[in-house]
N, C-alpha and C positions, 0 to 999 in steps of 0.2 A: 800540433801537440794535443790538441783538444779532441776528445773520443767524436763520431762523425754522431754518433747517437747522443751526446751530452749536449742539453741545453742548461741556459742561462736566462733566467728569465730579472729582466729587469724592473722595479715595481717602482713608483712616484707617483703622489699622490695628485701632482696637476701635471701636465706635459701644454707648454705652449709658449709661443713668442714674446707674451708676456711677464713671463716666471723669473725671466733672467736668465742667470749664471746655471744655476741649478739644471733649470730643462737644458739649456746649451751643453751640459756637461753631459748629460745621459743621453744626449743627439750626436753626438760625439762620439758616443761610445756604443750607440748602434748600428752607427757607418760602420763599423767594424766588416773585412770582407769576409772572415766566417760565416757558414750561414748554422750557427748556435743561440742565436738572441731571439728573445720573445718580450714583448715588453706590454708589464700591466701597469695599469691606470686609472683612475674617478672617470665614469663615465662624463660625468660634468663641467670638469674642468680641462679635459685632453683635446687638442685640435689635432684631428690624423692628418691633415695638411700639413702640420709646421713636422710631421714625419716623413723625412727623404725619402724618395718614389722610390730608392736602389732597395729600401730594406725590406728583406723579402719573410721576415720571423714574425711569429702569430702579434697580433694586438688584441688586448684581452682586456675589456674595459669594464669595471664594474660599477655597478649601483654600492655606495659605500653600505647602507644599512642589509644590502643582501648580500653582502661577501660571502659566507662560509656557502651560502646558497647558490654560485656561480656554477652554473654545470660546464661552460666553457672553460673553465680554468679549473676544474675538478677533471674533467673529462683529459683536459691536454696535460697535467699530472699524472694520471694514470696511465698513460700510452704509454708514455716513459718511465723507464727503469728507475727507478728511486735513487739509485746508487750514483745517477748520473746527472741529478737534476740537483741545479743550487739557484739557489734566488739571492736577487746584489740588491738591499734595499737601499733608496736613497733617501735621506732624513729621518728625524726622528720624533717631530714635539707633536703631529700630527695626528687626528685619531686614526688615520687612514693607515699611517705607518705602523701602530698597534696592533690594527686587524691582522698586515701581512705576517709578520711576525706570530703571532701568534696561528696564523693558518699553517705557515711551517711550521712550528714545535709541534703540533698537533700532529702534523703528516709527514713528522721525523726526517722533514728537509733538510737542508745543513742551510745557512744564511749569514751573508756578510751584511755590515751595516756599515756606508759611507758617511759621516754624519755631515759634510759639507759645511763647519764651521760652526753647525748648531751648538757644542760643547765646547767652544772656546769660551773664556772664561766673561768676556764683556757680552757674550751670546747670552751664557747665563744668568748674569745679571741685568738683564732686561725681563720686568714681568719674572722676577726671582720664583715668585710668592707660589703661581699658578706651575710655574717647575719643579719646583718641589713636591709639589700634591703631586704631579705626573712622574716623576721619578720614583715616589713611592707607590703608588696602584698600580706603576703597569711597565715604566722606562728602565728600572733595574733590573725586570724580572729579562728583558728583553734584551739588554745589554750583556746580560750575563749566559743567556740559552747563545746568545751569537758564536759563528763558529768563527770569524776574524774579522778585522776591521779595515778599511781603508782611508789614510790621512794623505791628504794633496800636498803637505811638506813638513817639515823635516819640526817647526812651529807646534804644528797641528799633532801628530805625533807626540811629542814630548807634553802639551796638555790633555793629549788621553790615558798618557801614565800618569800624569798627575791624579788622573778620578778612579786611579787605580783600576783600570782597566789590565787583565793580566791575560787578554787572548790573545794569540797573535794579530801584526797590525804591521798588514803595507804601506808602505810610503810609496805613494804615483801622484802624479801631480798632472792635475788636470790638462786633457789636448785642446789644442785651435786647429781652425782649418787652416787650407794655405790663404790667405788674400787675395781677393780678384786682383784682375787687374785693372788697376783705375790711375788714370795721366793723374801727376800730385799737379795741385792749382795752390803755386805759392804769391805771397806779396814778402820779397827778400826784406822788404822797409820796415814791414811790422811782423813781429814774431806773432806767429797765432799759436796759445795755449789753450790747452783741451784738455774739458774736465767731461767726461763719460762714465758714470756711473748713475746708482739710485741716487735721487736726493733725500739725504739723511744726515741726521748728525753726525751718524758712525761715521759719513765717509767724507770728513772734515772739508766739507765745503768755505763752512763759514771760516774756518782759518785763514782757507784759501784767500777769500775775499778780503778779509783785514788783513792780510798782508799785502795783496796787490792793491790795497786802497793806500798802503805808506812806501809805493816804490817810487821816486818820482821818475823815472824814465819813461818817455813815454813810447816805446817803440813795441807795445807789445798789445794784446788784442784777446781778451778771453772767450770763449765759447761752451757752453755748458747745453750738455746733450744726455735726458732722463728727465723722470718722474719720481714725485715722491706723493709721500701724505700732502693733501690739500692745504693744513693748514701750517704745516712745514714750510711747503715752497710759498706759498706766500709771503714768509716770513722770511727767507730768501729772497725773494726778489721785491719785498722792500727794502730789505737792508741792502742792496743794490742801490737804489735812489739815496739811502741814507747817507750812502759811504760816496756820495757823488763820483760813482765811476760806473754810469749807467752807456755813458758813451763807447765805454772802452772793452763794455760787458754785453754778449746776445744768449740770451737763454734763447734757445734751438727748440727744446721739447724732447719728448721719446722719438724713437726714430726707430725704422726694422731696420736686420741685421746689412744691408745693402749698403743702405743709408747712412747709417754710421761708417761703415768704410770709408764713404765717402768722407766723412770729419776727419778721419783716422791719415788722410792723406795728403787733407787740403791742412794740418796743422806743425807746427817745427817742436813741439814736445808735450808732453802728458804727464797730468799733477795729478794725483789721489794721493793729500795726504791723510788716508783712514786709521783709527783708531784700535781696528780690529778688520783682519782678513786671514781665513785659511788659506787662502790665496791668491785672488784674485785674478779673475779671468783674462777680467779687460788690459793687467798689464802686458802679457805676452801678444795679446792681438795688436797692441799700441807698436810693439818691440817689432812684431811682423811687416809692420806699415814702415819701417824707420824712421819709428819716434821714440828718443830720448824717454825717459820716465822717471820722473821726481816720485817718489814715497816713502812711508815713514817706516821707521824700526818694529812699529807693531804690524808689517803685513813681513809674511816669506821671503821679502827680496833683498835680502844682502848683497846678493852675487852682483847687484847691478854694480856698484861700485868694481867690484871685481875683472867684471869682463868688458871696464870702461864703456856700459850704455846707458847712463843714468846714476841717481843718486837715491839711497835708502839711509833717508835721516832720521834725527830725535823730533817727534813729535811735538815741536816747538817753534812758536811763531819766527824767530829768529832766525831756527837753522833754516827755516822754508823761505825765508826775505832774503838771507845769504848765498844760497843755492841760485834762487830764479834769479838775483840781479847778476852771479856769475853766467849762469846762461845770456841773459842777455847781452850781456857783453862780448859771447863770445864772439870770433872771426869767421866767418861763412866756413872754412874749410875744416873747421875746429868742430864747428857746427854737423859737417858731413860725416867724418868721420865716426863720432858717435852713433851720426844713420847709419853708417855703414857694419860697425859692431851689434847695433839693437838688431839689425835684421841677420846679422850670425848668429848671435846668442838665441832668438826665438826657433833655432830651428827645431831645438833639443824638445821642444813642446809640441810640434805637429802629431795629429794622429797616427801617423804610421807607426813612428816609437812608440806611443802611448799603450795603442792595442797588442803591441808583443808584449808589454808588461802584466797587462790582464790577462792575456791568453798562458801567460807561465804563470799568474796566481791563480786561476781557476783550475789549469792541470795540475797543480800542485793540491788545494783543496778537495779536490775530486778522488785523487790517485796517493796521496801523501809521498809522491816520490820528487825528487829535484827540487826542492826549495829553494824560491828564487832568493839573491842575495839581497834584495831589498823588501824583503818580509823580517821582520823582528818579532823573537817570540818573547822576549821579558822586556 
């Protein structure tokens, strides 16, 4: 669909194994086997390592305070036809993000902005004070030169109408890779649940915790895999000793993308109950492993209830005590089945789909012809 001569050049202002969700989404979406993609970067914060050897499209890294002064990315603009070049920024609160933005309005580029959750509304309310100064010097003007948006569900969407956002705005919901292949190492006696994410308040650890400090059954075994602020986790894994279920609990640590597989296979279900998600990555990587997944009504996942692989409850200690002591109780086969639906339902998220979704919103932005059906223009 895509002209052989149109590129895509993708911008982020860190690229690396550390970043999370974020870099994992934009690695994602340069596996892509188009060869359209170009991807710019801080020279300071990018590891070209953690970039797949297959991708064969420019990397283009810049010194932040010498942007507009980048002859490599001035130069590889100008080769190409204007008409055929878009740039897919990803994030927004960033001063890096400003720069690109603003290097396209200037060079009458056309530019999509993914905001990856930054404008949800619990996003916004953290460090309100310092958002608002940045929406008026610089995030309005850039919200509004944008030529479309992209929301990873259907959530996310609906809170960018809310900020009155009136560009058009795809719904694509971020890809996973397929899963290695790794033999699952189960203990059938103890249920191992897996909590994988940042450690942060947002992504309701501590719930977690005071509720499995008041289940009395004891057949079950937690593992918590990520990092957070120093003095956050700390305070997590006191209130681990607090809650005297230090026995029952192993905080793991960060782990690369391999390594956690490995958690993802050796466990029989996955808890995030978060407070705020545009989407959240790590559930559909969980669903690809067949793991069940417990979350809450403030992330995208209703459908788990739907396509019986999990539960997307009220954000309340109760519904999350009532859900995991129904898991555990459940009967091994009762048990399977649900793995066997998570790992159906995840197919819908693998990269092959994901990239003909892109590939039809870029030729549509480019060409104004075929409007895919999951672009909304009001």
């Amino acid at each position: 669909m895509i002209q052989k001569k149109s590129k895509i050049y993708h911008s982020i202002s860190t690229m690396n194994s550390l970043d999370g969700g974020l870099s994992k989404a934009v690695l994602g979406m340069l596996d892509n086997p188009k060869k359209y993609m170009s991807i710019i970067s801080k020279k300071k914060n990018t590891d070209l390592s953690y970039i797949s050897k297959k991708f064969k499209g420019e990397k283009i890294l810049q010194n932040e305070i010498s942007f507009f002064f980048s002859r490599k990315l001035t130069k590889s603009i100008n080769y190409n036809n204007k008409n055929e070049i878009l740039i897919h920024s990803h994030g927004i609160w960033r001063p890096y993000d400003n720069l690109i933005c603003n290097f396209a309005y200037k060079n009458n580029i056309p530019y999509i902005i993914q905001p990856h959750g930054m404008l949800e509304p619990w996003s916004l309310n953290q460090k309100s004070f310092k958002k608002k100064i940045a929406l008026k010097l610089f995030q309005l003007r850039n919200l509004s030169n944008a030529e479309a948006f992209v929301a990873t569900s259907k959530m996310e969407y609906k809170n960018l109408r809310k900020l009155k956002i009136k560009k058009p705005i795809a719904i694509i919901p971020n890809g996973i890779f397929k899963p290695p292949r790794i033999k699952k190492k189960k203990n059938n006696k103890v249920i191992q649940i897996l909590f994988l994410s940042r450690i942060h308040p947002k992504k309701g650890i501590l719930n977690l915790l005071n509720v499995l400090s008041k289940i009395k059954l004891n057949n079950w075994h937690l593992r918590i895999v990520g990092t957070g602020e120093k003095k956050y986790l700390n305070f997590i894994l006191k209130k681990i000793k607090n809650l005297k279920i230090e026995k029952k609990v192993t905080y793991v640590g960060p782990l690369d993308d391999k390594k956690k597989y490995t958690e993802y296979f050796k466990s029989d279900i996955f808890v995030l109950p978060s407070f705020s998600e545009n989407f959240g990555l790590v559930v559909p990587e969980a669903l690809s492993c067949g793991l069940p997944v417990i979350t809450s009504n403030k992330t995208p996942w209703k459908d788990l209830d739907k396509f019986k692989c999990g539960w997307c409850i009220p954000n309340k200690d109760e519904s999350l005590k009532k859900v995991l002591i129904k898991f555990l109780n459940l009967k091994k086969d009762k048990r399977q089945k649900l793995s066997k639906n998570a790992k159906s339902f995840s197919k819908n998220f693998f990269w092959k789909k994901i990239h003909k979704k892109f590939d039809a919103l870029y030729y549509w932005l480019l060409t104004k012809r075929k409007k895919p059906n999951f672009v909304y223009l009001k």
